[in-house]
N, C-alpha and C positions, 0 to 999 in steps of 0.2 A: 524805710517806709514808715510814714508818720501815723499814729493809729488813735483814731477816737477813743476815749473811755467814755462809756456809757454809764451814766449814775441811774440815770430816770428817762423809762418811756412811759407814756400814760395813754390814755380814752385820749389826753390832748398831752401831751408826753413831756416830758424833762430828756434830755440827752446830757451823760458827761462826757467830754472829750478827752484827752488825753494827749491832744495834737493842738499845740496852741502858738503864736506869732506867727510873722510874715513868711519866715525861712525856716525851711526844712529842718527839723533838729532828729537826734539819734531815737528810737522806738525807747520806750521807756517798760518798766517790768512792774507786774500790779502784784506785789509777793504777801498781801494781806499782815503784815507788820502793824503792829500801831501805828498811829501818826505823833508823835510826840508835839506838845503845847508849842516848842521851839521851832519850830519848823517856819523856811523864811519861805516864800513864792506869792507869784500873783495869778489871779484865776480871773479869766476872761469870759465872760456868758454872755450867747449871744438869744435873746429870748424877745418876745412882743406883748403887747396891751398886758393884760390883767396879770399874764404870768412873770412877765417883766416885772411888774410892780411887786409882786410878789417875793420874787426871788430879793430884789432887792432890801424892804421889808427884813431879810431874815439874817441881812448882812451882820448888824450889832450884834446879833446875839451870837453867830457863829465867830465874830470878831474876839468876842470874849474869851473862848475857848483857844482859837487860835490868833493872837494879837498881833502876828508877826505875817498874816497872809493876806491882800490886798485880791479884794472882788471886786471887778469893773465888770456894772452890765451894762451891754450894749442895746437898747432899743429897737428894733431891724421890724419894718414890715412882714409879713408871713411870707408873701410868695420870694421877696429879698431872700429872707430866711433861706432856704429851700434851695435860691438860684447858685449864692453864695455856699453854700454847702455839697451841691453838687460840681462844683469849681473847684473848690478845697480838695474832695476825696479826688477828685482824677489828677490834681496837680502836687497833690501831700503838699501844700501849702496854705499860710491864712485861714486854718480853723481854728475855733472857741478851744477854752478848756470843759465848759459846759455849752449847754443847749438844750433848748426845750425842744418839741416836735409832737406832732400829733400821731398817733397811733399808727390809724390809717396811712399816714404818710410813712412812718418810720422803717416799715414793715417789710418795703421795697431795698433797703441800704444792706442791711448785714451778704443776703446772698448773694448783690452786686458787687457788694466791696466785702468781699469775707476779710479781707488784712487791713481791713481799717476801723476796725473798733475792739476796745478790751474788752475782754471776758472777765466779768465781774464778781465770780460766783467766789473769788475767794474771800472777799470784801464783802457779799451783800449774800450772798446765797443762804445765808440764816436767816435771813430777816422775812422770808416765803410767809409766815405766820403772822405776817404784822400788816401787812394789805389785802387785798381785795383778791379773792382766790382769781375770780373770772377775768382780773386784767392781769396779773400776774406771768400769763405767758405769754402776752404781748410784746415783751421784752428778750423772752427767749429764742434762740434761734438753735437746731440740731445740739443739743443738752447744752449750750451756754449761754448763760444770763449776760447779755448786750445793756438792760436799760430798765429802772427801777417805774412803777405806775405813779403817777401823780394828782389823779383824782379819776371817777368812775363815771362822768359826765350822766346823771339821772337826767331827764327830762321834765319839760314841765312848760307850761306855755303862761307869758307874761301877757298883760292885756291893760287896757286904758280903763279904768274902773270907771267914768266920768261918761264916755262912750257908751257904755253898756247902760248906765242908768238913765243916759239922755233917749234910751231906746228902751227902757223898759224890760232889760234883760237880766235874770236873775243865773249870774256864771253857776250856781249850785243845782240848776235846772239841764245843765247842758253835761250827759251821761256817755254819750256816742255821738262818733263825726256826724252821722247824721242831722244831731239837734244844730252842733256846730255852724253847719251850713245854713240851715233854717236863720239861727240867731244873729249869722254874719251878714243875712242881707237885711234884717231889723236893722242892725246895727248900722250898715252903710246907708240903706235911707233916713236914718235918723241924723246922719254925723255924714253931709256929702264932703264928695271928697278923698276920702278914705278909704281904703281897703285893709281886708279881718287877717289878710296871713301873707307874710314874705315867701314867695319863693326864689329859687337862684333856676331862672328856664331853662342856661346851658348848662347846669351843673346842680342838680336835683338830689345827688347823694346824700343830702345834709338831712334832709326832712324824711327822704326814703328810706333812710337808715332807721331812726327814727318806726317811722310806718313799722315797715316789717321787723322791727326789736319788736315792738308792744304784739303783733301778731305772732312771734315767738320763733321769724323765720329769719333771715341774713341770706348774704350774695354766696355762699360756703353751704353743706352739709358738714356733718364730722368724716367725712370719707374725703373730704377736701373737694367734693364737683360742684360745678356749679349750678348756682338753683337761682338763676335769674327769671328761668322761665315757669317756675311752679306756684300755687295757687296762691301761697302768701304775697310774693315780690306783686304778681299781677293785681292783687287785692289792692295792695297797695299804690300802685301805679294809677289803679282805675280810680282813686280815690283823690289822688293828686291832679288827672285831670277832671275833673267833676268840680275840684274847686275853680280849677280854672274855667271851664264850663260856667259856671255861674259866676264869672267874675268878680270874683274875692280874693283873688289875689295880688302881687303886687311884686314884680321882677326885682327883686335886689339880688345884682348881679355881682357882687363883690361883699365882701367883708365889712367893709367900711361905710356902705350903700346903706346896707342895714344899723350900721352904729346909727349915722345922722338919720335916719328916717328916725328910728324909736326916739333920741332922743329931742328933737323936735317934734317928736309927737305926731306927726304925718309923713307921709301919707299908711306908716303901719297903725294898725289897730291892737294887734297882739299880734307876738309870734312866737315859735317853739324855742327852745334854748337847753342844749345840755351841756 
């Protein structure tokens, strides 16, 4: 059985594999050894946009230390990502040796595939002290560390500064979604055309997550039930259609929907980003 090693799961996660090429090869043994400078292999990562770029980015430097081991990252759309991955673990074939993944998504793999990822804590399990306590057990699963975090995704909403002043809108004026909304339809009759905030309509976790963090609540209590239906999620929900209600929003149904809107400039005005 071919088994992932996990290096890095994140708020938008790192995965190391451990199970790498087309054919089956022997389970490999993570005995926290050094790695000696000499060491020859090739490491396949299979990651997307900014963390793609990323990963790649950090190839010279790590090349330096180990001269002898060849990184190929592979570029893969998100849902690819994901599709190809869930293919890999049911066939132990044609997985990365790394991979990124998002949190949320990661989350579901260890207790489906309990034998298909290494237990990292002999390797990494020191290093609890050097990240972000609150993502830190995102990566764990029943006491073993699966997947290291890779950033804590803050929040913040990016906006058309040109937009706002063709409307007279001062963004240091705007305290609560309420003002938000006020300033979003300034905004659109000043700049027709446009709409103030991206949502995804079949698929709203993005921003609802979002919502209820800043209200202090999530889809979980610490008892593990669920709190879909308590006053924070609902706060939130009623919040999201309100914007819709007042039509300021603007369906980006995909990933990529929202890249080309923002960077053309329309039809988004601003939108959230963590």
């Amino acid at each position: 059985m071919k088994k992932l090693n996990l290096l890095v799961g994140t708020a938008i996660a790192v995965l190391l594999s451990a199970c790498s090429g087309s054919e089956e090869t022997a389970t490999a043994v993570i005995t926290g050894d050094p790695i000696t400078r000499d060491i020859k292999a090739e490491l396949k990562v299979w990651s997307w946009d900014v963390a793609a770029k990323a990963l790649k980015d950090t190839i010279p430097s790590f090349n330096e230390k180990y001269p002898n081991v060849k990184v190929v990252v592979e570029e893969l759309g998100t849902s690819d990502t994901y599709q190809k991955l869930m293919i890999g673990l049911n066939s132990n074939t044609g997985l990365p040796d790394v991979m990124t993944i998002e949190t949320d998504g990661f989350v579901k793999y260890p207790p489906n595939f309990p034998g298909g990822f290494y237990d990292l804590s002999k390797v990494a399990g020191n290093m609890k002290q050097d990240f972000d306590p609150s993502k830190w057990p995102t990566g764990e699963y029943e006491g073993k560390l699966y997947a290291l975090p890779w950033d804590s995704a803050p929040a913040g909403i990016f906006y058309r500064r040109d937009f706002f002043q063709k409307a007279d809108v001062n963004v240091n004026d705007l305290t609560t979604w309420g003002d938000f909304i006020d300033a979003g339809k300034k905004v659109q009759a000043a700049n027709p055309g446009v709409k103030m905030i991206p949502i995804n309509y079949a698929k709203g976790t993005y921003i609802h997550g979002m919502l209820t963090g800043q209200l202090g609540g999530g889809s979980f209590n610490e008892k593990g039930e669920i709190t879909l239906a308590d006053n924070k999620n609902i706060k939130a929900m009623e919040l999201q259609k309100r914007l819709h209600d007042e039509d300021l929003t603007y369906n980006a149904d995909s990933w990529n929907t929202l890249v080309i809107a923002t960077k053309r400039s329309w039809p988004v005005t601003g939108h959230p980003e963590a």
